[in-house]
N, C-alpha and C positions, 0 to 999 in steps of 0.2 A: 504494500500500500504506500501511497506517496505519505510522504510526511505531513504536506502542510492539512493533504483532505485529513489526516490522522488528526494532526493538531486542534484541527476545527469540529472532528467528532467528538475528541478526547472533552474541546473546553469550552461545550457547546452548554455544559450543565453548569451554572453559576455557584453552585457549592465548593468545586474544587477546580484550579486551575494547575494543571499542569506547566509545567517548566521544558525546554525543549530537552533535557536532558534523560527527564523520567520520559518523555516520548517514546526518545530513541531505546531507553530499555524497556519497556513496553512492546515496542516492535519487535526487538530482540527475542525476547519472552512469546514472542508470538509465533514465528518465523522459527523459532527451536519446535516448537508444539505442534506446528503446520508438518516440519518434518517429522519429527516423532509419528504422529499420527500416518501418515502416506506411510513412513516406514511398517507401521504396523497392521496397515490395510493390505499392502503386499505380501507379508509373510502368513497373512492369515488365512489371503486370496490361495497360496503358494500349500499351505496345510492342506485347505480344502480339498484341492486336487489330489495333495498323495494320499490324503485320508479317503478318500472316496475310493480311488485302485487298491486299498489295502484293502478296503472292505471286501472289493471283488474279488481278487486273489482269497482273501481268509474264507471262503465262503465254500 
C-alpha cells in the first residue's frame, strides 16, 4: 500500500494520530503477515494434495 493512502487511513480517526514512523512499522507488520499468511496458504494448498494421494494409495 502507498504510504500517504496508509497515512490518511491510519489518521483519518481523530482519537489517535499516527506519526510517519509508526506508519512505516505498521506497514512492516503488515507486509511480514501478508507473507506469512501466502506462505501458509501454499503449504496447506501443497498438504492437500499429498494428503489426498495418500489416502488413495492407503486404501
Amino acid at each position: 500500500m502507498d504510504f500517504n493512502k496508509a497515512k490518511t487511513i491510519l489518521n483519518s480517526s481523530k482519537e489517535a494520530v499516527y506519526t510517519d514512523k509508526e506508519i512505516k512499522e505498521i506497514l512492516k507488520v503488515l507486509e511480514n503477515l501478508k507473507i506469512v499468511f501466502i506462505n501458509n496458504q501454499i503449504k496447506s494448498k501443497n498438504n492437500e494434495k499429498r494428503n489426498h494421494l495418500c489416502k488413495s494409495i492407503n486404501r
